[in-house]
C-alpha positions in Angstrom: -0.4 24.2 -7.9 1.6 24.2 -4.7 -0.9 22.7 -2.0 -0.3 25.5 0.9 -0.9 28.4 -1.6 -4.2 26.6 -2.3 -4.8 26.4 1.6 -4.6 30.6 1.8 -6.8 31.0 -1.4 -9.7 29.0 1.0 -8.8 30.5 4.3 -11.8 32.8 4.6 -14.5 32.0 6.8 -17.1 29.9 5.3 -21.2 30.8 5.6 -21.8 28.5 8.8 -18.4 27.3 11.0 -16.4 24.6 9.9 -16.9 22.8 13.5 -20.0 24.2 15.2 -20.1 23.9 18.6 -23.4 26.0 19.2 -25.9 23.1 18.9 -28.0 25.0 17.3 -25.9 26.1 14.3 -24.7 22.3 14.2 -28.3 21.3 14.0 -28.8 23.8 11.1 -25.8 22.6 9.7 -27.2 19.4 9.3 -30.9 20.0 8.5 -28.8 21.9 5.1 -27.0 18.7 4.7 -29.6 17.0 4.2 -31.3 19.4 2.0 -28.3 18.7 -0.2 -28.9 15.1 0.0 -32.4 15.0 -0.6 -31.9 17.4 -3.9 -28.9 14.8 -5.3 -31.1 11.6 -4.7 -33.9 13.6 -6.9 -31.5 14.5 -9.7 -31.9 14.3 -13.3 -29.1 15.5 -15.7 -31.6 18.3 -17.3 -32.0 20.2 -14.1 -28.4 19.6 -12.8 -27.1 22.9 -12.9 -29.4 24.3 -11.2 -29.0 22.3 -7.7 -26.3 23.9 -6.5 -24.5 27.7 -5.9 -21.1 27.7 -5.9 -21.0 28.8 -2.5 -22.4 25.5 -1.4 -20.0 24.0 -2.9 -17.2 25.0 -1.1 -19.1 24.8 2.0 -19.0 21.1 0.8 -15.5 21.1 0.5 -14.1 23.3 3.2 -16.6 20.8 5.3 -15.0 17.2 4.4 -12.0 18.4 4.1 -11.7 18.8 7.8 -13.7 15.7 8.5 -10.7 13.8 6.2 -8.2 15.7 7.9 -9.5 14.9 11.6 -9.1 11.2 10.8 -6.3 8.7 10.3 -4.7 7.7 6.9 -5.7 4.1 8.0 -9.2 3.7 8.9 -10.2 0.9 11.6 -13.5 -0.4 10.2 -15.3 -3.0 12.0 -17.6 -5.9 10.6 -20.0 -6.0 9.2 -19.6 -3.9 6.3 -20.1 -3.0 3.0 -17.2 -2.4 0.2 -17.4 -0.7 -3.1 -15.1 -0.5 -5.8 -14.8 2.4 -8.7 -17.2 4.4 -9.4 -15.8 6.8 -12.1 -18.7 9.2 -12.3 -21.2 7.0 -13.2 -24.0 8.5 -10.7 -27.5 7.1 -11.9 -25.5 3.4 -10.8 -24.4 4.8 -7.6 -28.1 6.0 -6.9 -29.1 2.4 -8.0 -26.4 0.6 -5.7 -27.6 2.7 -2.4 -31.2 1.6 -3.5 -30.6 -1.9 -3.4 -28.1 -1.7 -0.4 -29.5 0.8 1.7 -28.9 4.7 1.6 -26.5 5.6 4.4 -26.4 5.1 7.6 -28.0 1.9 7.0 -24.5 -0.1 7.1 -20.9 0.6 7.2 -20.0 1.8 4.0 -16.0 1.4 2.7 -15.4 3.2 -1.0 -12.2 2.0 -2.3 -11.9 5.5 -4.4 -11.7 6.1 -8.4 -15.0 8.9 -7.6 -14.2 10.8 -10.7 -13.5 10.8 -14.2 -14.3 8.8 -17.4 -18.5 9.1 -16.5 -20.2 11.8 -17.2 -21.2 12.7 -13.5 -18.3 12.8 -11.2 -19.4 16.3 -9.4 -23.1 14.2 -8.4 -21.0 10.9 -7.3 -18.6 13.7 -4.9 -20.7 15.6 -3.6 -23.2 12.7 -2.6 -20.4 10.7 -1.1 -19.4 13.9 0.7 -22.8 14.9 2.1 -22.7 11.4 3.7 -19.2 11.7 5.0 -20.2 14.6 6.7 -22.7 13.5 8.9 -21.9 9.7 8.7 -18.1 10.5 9.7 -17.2 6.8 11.5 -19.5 4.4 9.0 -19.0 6.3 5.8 -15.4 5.6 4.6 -14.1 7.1 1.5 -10.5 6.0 0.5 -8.5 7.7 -2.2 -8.0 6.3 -5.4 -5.2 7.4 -8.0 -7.6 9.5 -9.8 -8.1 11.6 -7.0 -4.9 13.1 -8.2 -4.5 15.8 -9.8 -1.8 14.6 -12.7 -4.8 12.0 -13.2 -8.2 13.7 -12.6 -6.7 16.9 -15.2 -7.0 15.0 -17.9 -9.6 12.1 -17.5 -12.8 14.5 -17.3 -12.9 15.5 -14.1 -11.0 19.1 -14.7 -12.9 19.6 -18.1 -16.1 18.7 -16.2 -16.1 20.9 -12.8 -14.4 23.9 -15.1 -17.6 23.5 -17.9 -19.8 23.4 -15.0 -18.8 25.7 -12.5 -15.1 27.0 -12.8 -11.6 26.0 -12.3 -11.8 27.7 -9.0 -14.4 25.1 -7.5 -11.6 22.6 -9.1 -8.2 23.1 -7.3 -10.3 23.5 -3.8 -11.6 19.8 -4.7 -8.0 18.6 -4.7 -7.6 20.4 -1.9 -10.1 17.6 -0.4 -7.7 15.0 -1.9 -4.6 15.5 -0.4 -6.3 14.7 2.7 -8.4 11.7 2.0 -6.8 8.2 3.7 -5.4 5.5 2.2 -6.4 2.2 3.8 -9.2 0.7 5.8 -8.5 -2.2 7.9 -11.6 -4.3 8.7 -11.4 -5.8 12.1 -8.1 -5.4 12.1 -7.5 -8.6 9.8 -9.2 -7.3 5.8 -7.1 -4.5 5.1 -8.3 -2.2 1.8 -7.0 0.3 -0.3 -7.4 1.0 -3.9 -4.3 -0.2 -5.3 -2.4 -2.8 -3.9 0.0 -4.1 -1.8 3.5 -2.6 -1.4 7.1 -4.1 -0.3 7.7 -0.1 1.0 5.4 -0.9 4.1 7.1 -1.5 7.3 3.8 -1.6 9.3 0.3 -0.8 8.8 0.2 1.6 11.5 3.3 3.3 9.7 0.7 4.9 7.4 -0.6 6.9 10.0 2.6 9.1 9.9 2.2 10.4 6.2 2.0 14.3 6.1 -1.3 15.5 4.7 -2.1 18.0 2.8 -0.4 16.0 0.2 -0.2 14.7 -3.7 0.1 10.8 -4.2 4.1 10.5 -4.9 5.8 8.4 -7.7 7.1 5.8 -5.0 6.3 4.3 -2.3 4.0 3.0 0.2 1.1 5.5 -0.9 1.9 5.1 -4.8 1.7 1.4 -4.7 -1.5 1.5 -2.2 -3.2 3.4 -4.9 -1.8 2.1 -8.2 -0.1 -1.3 -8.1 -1.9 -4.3 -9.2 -1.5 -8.2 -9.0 -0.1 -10.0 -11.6 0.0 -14.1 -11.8 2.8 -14.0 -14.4 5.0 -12.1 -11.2 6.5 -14.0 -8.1 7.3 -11.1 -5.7 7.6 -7.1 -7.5 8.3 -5.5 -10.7 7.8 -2.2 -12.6 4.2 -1.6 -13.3 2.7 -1.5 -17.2 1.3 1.4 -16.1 4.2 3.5 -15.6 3.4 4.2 -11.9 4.2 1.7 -8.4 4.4 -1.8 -9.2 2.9 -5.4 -10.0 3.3 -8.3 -7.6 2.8 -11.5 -7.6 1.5 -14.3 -5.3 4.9 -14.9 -3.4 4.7 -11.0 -2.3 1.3 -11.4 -1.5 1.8 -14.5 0.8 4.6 -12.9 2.6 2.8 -9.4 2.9 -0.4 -10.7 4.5 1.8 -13.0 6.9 4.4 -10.1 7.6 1.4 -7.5 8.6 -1.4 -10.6 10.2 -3.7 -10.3 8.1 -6.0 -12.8 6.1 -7.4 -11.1 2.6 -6.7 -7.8 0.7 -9.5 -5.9 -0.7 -8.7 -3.5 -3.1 -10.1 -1.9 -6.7 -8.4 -0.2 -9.3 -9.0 -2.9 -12.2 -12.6 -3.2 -14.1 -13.5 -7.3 -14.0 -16.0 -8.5 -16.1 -18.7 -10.3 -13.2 -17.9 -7.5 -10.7 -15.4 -9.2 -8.5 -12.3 -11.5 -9.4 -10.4 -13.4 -7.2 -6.3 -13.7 -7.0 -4.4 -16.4 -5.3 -6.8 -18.6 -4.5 -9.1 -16.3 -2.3 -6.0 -14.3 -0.5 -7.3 -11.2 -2.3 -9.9 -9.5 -4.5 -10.8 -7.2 -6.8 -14.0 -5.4 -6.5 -15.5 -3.2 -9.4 -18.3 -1.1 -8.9 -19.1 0.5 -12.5 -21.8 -1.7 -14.6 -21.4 -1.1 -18.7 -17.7 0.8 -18.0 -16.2 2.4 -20.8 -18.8 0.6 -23.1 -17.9 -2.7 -21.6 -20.8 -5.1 -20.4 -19.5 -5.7 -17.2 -20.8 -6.3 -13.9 -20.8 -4.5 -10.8 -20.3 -5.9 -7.2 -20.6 -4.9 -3.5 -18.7 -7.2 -1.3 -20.7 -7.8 1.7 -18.5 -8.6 4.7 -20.7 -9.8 8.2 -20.1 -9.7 11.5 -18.4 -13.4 11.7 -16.2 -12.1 8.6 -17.8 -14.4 6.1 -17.8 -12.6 2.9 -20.2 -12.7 0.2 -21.0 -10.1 -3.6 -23.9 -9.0 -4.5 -24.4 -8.2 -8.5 -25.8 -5.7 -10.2 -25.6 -5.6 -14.3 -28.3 -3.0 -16.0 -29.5 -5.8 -18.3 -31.6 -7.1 -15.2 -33.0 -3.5 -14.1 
């Protein structure tokens, strides 16, 4: 579907104003937020349905939306922090993560994207994440990941499940939500994150604030590798992906991207590892997977824990120890 026809389908005035200036509509704005929030944190999947109307769902939507649009493709995070990796639907671990880390705004949170598909909750892991965005704007930091895409998230479960649910309607405004979601965060302006990788396309960091939103992620390019490539030890600088989308590098690219842009370590996702977190090139970059048991694995999940100093640290969570 061509992104501005979906803009006019959602032009109509929503029940309460996008951006409320009248304090008191912002103030009831919030108090509903948190409504929302406070009915997602006491979920269980036999009363699901019933949570939500589909009106306050769009308000959802229509709501982030802006908040992603009003903000930069590269987001300037600074330490401390706390980064996760996928999440892919899997909502009772995401529930379980905040309860050992802190339910927001207790830290800065940076999500490395992957939300939806393949678990059987992706609506509960959005619209959670969402909530927060909306009234944590500047320490909740959601990044896109290459299911958050429609060529991807059509066919993964996240279409089948939002259509089941609630309609396919509710599904093309959600992708409405992300074309504009950002690419990068940049941790004290020397960790830089996304959920891919690394990419030979990028002529400056900053350079990422110029990409035209509302937009799909492209088959090349700076955004396609940011959000698909992965590292490879077998590679010296790029090649064609496995994957049949961006590219693989290797340490030599790695070495020269991190020297060409200043920076010390990339962060990214994208790649389930068996303890949570695996390092590549000595510790020059790192994975971070935040999905226990994925896919019927028995792997671990990790938050990377960065402090003010920039000393980095994991914390593990595996469901056998619950």
């Amino acid at each position: 579907m061509n992104p501005d026809n979906t803009e006019k389908r959602y032009a109509a005035r929503p029940p309460f104003p996008v951006n409320p200036i009248d304090p008191k509509k912002k103030q009831q704005v919030e108090a509903w937020l948190h409504t929302v929030i406070n009915r997602l944190i006491k979920w269980n999947p036999q009363e699901c349905q019933a949570l939500f109307t589909l009106a306050e769902l769009k308000e959802l939507c229509l709501r982030v939306r802006e908040v992603f649009w009003s903000q930069p493709m590269l987001i300037e995070v600074t330490a401390p922090c706390k980064i996760f990796g996928d999440i892919h639907g899997q909502y009772l671990d995401l529930l379980t993560l905040f309860k050992i880390h802190g339910f927001p705004p207790a830290h800065n949170y940076v999500f490395l994207g992957d939300y939806v598909d393949r678990g059987e909750f992706s609506l509960e892991v959005v619209l959670l994440l969402f909530a927060y965005k909306i009234l944590y704007p500047d320490t909740m930091v959601l990044l896109r990941g290459n299911h958050e895409s429609r060529p991807v998230n059509i066919g993964y479960g996240f279409f089948t499940e939002v259509k089941k649910r609630y309609g396919r309607e509710l599904y093309e405004l959600f992708q409405t939500v992300f074309y504009c979601m950002p690419i990068c965060a940049r941790v004290s302006k020397t960790i830089l994150c996304m959920h891919g990788g690394i990419s030979e396309d990028l002529q400056t960091v900053e350079s990422l604030n110029k990409v035209e939103r509302p937009s799909d992620i492209p088959d090349l390019g700076a955004v396609a590798d940011m959000t698909w490539s992965d590292p490879d030890p077998s590679t010296v600088m790029y090649n064609d992906s496995p994957r049949g989308a961006a590219h693989i590098f290797g340490p030599k690219a790695l070495d020269q991207f991190l020297k060409k842009h200043d920076l010390q370590m990339i962060v990214r996702a994208h790649q389930m590892v068996p303890n949570g977190y695996e390092f590549f090139h000595g510790k020059k970059l790192v994975t971070i997977f935040s999905a226990p048991c994925y896919g019927g694995a028995d792997n671990k999940a990790a938050v990377m824990n960065v402090d003010k100093h920039l000393q980095c640290g994991f914390s593990i969570y595996s469901r056998n120890n619950v």
